[in-house]
N, C-alpha and C positions, 0 to 999 in steps of 0.2 A: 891662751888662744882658744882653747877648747874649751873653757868659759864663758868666755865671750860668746861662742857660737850656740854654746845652751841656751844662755840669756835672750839671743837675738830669734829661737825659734820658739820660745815660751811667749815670747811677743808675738810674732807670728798666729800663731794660736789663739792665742787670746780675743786677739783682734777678727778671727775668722770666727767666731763666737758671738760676739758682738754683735757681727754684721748679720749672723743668723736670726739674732733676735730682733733683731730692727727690722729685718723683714720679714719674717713669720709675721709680727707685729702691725705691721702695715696689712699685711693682707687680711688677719681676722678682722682689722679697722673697715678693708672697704668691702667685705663681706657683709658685715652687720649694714652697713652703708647703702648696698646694692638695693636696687629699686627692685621688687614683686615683678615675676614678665607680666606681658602685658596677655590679658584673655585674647584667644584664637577666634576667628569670626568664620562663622559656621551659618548653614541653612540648614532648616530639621524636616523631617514630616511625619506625619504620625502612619501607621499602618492601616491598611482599611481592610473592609470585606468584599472579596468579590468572587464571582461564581468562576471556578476553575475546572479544567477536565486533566482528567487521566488520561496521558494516549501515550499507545508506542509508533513507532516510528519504523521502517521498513522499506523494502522496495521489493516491487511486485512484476508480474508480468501480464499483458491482456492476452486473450484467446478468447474466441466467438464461444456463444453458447452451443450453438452447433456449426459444425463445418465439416465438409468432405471435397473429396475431390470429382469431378465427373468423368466418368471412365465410360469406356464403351466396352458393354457384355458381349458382344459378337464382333466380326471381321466384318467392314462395309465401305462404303463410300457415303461422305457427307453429302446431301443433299441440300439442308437446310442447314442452318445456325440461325435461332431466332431469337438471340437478347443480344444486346452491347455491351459491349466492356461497361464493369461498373454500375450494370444498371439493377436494380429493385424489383424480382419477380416473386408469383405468388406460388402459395404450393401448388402443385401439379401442372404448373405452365410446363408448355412444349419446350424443351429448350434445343434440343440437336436433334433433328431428322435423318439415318439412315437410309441407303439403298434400299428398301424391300420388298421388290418386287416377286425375286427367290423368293425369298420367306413364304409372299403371298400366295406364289403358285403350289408352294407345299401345303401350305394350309389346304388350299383346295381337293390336293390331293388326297391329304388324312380326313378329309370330309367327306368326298364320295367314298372312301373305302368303307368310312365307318356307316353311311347310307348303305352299300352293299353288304356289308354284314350282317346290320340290323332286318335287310330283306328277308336277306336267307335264316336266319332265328326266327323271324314270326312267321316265315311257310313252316320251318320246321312244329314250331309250336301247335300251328294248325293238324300237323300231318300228326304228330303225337298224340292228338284226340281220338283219332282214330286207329292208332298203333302201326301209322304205315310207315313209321322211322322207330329206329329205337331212341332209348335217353341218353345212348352215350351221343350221338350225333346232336342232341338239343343241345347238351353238356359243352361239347367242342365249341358250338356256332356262337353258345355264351360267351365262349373265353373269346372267340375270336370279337364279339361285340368288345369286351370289354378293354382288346388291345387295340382297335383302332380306338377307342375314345380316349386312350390315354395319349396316342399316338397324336390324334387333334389336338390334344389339351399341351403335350411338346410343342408342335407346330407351330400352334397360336402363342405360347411362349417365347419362340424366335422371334415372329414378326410381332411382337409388343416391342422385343429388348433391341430393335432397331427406331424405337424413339426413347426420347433421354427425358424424363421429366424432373420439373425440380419434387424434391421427397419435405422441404419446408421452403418457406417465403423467407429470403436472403438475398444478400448481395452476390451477383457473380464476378468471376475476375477476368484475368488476361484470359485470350483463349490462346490454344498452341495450335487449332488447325485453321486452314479455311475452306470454305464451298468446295468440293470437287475432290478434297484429301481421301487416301485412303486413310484409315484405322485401323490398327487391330486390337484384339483384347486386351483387355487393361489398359490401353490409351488414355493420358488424362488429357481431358480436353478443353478442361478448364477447372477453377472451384468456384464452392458455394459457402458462403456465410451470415449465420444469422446472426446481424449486428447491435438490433436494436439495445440488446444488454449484453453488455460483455462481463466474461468469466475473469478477474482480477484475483492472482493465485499470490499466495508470499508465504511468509512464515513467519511465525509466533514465540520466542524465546520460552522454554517449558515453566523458566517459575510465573508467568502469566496463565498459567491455564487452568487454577480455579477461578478469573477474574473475567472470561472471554466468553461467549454462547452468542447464539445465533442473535439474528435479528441489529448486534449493534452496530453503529455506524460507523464508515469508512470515508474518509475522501482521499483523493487523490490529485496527484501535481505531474504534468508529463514537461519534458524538456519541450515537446513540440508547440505546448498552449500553455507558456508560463505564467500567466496572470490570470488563469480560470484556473478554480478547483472542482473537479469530479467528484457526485455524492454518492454511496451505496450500500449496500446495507453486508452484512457477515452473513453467509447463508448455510458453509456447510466448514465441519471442523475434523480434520484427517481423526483417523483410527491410531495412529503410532508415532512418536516421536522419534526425532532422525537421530541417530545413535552417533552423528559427527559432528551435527553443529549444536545438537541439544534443543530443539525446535520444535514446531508441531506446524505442520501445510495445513494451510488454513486457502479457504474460498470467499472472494463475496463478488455483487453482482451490480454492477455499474452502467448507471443509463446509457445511452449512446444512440438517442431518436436522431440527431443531426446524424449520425455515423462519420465522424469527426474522426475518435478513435478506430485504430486499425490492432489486427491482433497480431501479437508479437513486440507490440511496442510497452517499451520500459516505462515503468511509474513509481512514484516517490509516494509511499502507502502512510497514512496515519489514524489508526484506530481508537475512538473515545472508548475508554471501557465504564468510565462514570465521568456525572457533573456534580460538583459540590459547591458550596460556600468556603472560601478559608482567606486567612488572613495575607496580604501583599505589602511588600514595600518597593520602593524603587530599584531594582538590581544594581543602580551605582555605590545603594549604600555599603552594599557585602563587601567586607574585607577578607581574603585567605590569607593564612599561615598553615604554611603547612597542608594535613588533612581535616584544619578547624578552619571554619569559616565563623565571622564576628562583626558587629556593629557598634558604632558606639550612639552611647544613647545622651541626652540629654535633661540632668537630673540635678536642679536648682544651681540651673546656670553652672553647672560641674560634668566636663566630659567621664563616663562611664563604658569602660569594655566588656558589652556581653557576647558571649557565645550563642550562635544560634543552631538552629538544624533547620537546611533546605527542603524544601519539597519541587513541585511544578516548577519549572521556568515558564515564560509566556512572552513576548514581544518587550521590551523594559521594566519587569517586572519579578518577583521570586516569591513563591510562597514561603512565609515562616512558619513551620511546622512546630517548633517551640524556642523560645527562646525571650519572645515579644509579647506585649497584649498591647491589647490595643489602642489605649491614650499613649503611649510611651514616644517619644519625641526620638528620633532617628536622624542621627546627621547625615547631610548628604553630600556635603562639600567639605573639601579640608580636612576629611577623617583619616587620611595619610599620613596626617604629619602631629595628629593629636596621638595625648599617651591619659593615660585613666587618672585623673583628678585636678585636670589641667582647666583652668576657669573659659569659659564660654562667652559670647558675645553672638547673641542670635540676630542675624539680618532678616528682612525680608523680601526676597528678590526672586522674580515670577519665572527668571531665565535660569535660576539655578540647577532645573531638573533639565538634563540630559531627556530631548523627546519634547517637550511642554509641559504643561502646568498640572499639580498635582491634584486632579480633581477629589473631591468628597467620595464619589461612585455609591457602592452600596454601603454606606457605616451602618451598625449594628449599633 
């Protein structure tokens, strides 16, 4: 019995052996058999040259190039208010008229005093030719000349600082009084701002700061006018970097003839710090892994994986900073699903670029 049972699993076996090789066997048949895949059908473009800029990116804030508030130097009553809200005066326009008729009648007063004094000083001067005064008497009558004229010079100081003039040509604002208000010192009574250029302040990341100097160009984007950009130029560059964010306050100076912009308001800053020439491809073609960015290229009808190094972005666009030259053939469709040596089948198809069609522009 236990014969038997050897014999019946040496069979067993045998036959599970067989059937290994019958199928192993089969399968190297339909391997050798298997048809080549078929090439991947791709669209390519070659890289061009085009003029690219340097810019950082930022957000800034506006402030007038001048502005103040209008205060009143003395306690008075308004008599006049002579601009509108919002309206465009010039320097030394009248703007607020004070009570000053006090004032006036003081002024009057330190004028006849200073008249009386100067009388009695030149009788004395007279009388001193002849020795009918002494010098400390000419002495005295000097000093007292020389206190009412200071006294006038006070006087007429009052009744100046009950008129308000503007100190530059600016925009005024809301007022806080009207006709008839009292005031007192330090009252603001409105502001003034000089709008034509506004002061556009941000900051500058410090490893940009051998790259940045005056004169270069700015524009700007505000939430309130999204489809205009503000031009200006970089005018002035802080003394110290800010020891939190690692930055450097930076200044530039933004038209503003419509007076469109208002100061205080937010803007989305982008500073050119050079223009160059450099080489672009279509940014659909960039593939990431990882912190490697790559492309594949096309090289006698044979997909190729090269590694590139980014530069610029720009609107559908990336500079290749190395990686490319310039006849080199870049796919741009279907490079997802290629792998490096995988045979090619170039189409020609005007809609394949994400944007439109890939023009010439500047080739080199």
């Amino acid at each position: 019995m236990v014969k038997q049972g050897l014999i019946g699993l040496i069979i067993v076996i045998i036959a599970a052996i067989g059937a290994g090789i019958v199928l192993f066997g089969d399968d190297d048949a339909g391997s050798s058999q298997a048809p080549q895949s078929r090439p991947a059908n791709v669209n390519v473009v070659s890289p061009r040259l085009e003029r690219v800029t340097d810019t950082i990116e930022a957000v800034g804030t506006l402030r007038s190039r001048e502005e103040i508030e209008i205060t009143s130097e003395v306690d008075g009553r308004i008599m006049a208010l002579n601009f509108r809200q919002g309206q465009r005066v010039d320097k030394g326009q009248l703007l607020v008229q004070l009570d000053d008729r006090q004032a006036q009648a003081d002024l009057q007063v330190a004028e006849a005093r200073l008249a009386d004094a100067r009388t009695r000083y030149d009788r004395a001067l007279r009388l001193r030719q002849n020795n009918s005064v002494p010098q400390s008497q000419v002495d005295e009558l000097r000093t007292e000349v020389d206190v009412a004229q200071a006294q006038r010079l006070a006087a007429r100081t009052r009744l100046d600082n009950h008129r308000i003039e503007a100190p530059f040509a600016g925009v005024v604002g809301l007022r806080a009084f009207s006709v008839g208000a009292y005031v007192r010192i330090g009252a603001v009574i409105t502001t003034l701002d000089a709008t034509d250029e506004m002061e556009l302040s941000f900051s500058v990341p410090e490893r940009f700061l051998g790259a940045i100097r005056q004169g270069q160009t700015v524009q700007g984007i505000t939430a309130a006018f999204p489809d205009e950009v503000f031009s200006g130029t970089l005018t002035d560059l802080g003394s110290r970097i800010n020891p939190l964010n690692r930055s450097l306050p930076v200044q530039a100076l933004v038209q503003n003839s419509d007076n469109r912009l208002r100061p205080g308001q937010f803007m989305s800053v982008s500073l050119t710090l050079r223009e160059r020439e450099a080489l672009v491809i279509p940014e659909q073609a960039v593939l990431t892994q990882g912190t490697t960015n790559y492309v594949y290229v096309n090289q006698e009808s044979s997909a190729q994986r090269v590694e590139v190094q980014l530069g610029v972005r720009m609107p559908g666009v990336v500079e290749i900073s190395n990686g490319l030259a310039h006849g080199d053939q870049v796919v741009i469709t279907g490079q997802d699903r290629l792998r490096s040596g995988q045979r090619l089948n170039v189409l020609e198809d005007d809609n394949a670029l994400i944007g439109g069609r890939w023009h010439t522009g500047q080739e080199g």
